[in-house]
N, C-alpha and C positions, 0 to 999 in steps of 0.2 A: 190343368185340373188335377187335383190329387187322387191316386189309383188306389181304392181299397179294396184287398181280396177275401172275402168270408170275415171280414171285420178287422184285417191286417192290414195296414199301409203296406203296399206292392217293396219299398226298401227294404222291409222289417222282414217281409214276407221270403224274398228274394234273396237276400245277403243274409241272414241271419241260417237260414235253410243251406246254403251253400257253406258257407263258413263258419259253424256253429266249435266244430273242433278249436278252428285258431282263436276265436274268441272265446275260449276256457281255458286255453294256453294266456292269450296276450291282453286279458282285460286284469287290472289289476284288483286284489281284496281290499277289502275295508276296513277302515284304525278300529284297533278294538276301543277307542274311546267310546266309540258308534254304543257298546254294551251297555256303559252307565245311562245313555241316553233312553234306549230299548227300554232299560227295567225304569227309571226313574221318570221321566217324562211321558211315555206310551201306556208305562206300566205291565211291561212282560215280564213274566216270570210262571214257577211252578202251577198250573191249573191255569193258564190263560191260554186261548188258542190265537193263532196270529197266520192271517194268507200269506203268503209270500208272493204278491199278482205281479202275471210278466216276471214271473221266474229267472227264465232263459237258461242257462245251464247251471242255474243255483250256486251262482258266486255269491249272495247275503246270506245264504244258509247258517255259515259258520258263525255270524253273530248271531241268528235266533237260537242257533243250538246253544250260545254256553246261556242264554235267560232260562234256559229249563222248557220254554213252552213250549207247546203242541202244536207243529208247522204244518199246515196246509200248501202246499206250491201248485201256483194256478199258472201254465203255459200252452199258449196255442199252439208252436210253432213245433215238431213232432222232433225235429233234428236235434231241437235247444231241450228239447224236455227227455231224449234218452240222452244226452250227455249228462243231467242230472239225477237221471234213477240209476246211469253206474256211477256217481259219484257219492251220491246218499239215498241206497237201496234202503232204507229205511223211512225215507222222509214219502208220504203220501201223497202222489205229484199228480195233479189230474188234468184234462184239456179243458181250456175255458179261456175266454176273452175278458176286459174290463167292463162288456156291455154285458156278458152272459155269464156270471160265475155259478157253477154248477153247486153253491150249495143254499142252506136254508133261510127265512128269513132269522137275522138279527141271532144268528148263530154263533160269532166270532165275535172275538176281546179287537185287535187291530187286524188294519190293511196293510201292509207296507209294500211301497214300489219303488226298487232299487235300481237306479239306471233305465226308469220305463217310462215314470208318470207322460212324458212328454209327446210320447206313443198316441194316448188314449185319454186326450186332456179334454174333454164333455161334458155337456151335462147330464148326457146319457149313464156315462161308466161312474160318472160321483153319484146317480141316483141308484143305480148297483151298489155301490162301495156303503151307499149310505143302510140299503138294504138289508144287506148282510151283517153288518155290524148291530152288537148291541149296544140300546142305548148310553151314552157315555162314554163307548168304544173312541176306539182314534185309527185316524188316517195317518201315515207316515211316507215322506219322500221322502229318498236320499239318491243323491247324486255325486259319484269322482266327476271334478270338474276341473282338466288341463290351467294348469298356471303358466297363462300365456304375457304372462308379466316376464318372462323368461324367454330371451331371443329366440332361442331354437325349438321352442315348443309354440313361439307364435308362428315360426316359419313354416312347421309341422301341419298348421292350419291353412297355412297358406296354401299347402301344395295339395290340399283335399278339397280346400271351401269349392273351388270352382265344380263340383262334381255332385254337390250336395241335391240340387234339382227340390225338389218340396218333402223331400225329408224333413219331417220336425225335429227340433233340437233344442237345450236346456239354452242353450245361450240367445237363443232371438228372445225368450222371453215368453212367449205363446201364451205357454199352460199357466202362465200365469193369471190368465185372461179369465178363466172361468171360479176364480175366489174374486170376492168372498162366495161360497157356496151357499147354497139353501141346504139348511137342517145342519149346519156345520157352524164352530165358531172360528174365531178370526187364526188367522195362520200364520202360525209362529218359525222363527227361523233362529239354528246355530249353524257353527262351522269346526271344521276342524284341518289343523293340516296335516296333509298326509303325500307317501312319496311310495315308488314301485322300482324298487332295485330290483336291477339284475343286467345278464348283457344287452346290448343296444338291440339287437334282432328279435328278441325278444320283447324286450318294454317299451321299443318304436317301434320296428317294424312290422311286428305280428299284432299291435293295439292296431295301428291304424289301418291294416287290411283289414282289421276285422270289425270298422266302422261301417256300418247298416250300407250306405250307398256306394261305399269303395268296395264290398265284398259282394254288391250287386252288379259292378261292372262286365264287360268281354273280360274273358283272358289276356287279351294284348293291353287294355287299361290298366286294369291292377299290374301289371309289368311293368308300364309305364311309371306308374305311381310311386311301385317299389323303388325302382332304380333311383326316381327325384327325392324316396330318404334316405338310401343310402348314399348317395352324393352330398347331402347335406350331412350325415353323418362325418362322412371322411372329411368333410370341410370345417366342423364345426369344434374349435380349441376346445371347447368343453364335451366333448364328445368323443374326437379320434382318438383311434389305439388304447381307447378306454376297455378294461375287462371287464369292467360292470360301471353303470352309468346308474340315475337316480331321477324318474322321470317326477316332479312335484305337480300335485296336485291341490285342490282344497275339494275336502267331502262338505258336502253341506247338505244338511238337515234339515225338512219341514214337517208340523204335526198341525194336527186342526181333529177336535174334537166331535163328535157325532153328538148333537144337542138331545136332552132328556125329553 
């Protein structure tokens, strides 16, 4: 049975609360392609206000900052949300769930959920979402999604999948269960590709501790875990004695309008 705490899945709750630091170190940023999309599809720009829900430590921040608009960041979890008031003391970041966003109705231009939708995929948090937006408003998912088209970023899965337990996640597909939405129209999809340089401790092994159910384990698990990437590292031709590796990704993009 799935554990929800104060409207957090127990994962979310757990590993993100623990390991909020190395997940602002090891999660990678998003292609500024992601900008043209923002202003020209969502329609952000100068005088539009935009949530930012399921915050987390305000890795999307940086594409809402360069559309000009007025960012709202909505996060439950206390640990993920001060590592984003010292990163953008400016941005007004408040506590709030997908089920309870703490502002008005039909307030805001877009939602955007970076790395979360999957969290809070209901018809409860879309009747929120739908809420708060004004009419015409839009809904925005985006997701870095591992290109496991690539040996050792499938193997990377391998050595986590077995630990996952009923964490949601973008790749079973789920959240996609609840579109088409009521009061919503159909939901559009691009992609982009995109890659996260730097050293391998970094762009592997501090990404995958800092995955919801790997950064909820014991201490002696995550040890475990780490040791099975760095083995795979040191074994892996495209990998060893590398000074900087180049972990590929594809960001992918959903929008779905708030009907008039």
């Amino acid at each position: 049975m799935t554990a929800i705490r104060n409207g957090i899945h127990h994962a979310a709750a757990e590993g993100f609360s623990a390991r909020a630091d190395m997940y602002a170190k090891g999660r990678p940023e998003y292609p500024p392609e992601l900008e043209g999309w923002l202003r020209d599809t969502l329609g952000l720009g100068i005088g539009a206000t935009v949530v930012d829900l399921g915050a987390g430590t305000g890795k999307f921040i940086p594409r809402l900052l360069a559309t000009g608009a007025a960012i709202v960041a909505v996060e439950p979890i206390v640990a993920m949300r001060a590592q984003l008031a010292a990163a953008f003391p400016d941005v007004r970041a408040l506590s709030g769930t997908a089920e309870c966003i703490p502002l008005a109705d039909e307030s805001v231009d877009v939602v955007i959920c970076a790395q979360a939708f999957h969290w809070f995929a209901t018809q409860a948090a879309l009747s929120e979402i739908r809420r708060v937006l004004k009419p015409g408003g839009y809904l925005g998912l985006v997701w870095n999604v591992r290109d496991e088209s690539v040996n050792w970023v499938a193997a990377l899965t391998r050595i986590v999948t077995p630990y996952e337990g009923d964490a949601p996640r973008y790749n079973n597909g789920e959240w996609r269960e609840v579109f088409p939405a009521r009061g919503f129209g159909p939901l559009q999809e691009v992609s982009f590709a995109h890659a996260h340089v730097g050293p391998a401790e970094h762009v592997i092994l501090d990404r995958m501790l800092s995955v919801s159910f790997i950064a909820a384990l014991p201490e002696g698990d995550q040890q475990r875990v780490a040791s099975e990437i760095r083995e795979l590292i040191g074994r892996s031709a495209d990998l060893a004695g590398k000074s900087t590796i180049a972990m590929p990704y594809r960001t992918m993009a959903f929008s779905c309008r708030k009907l008039l």
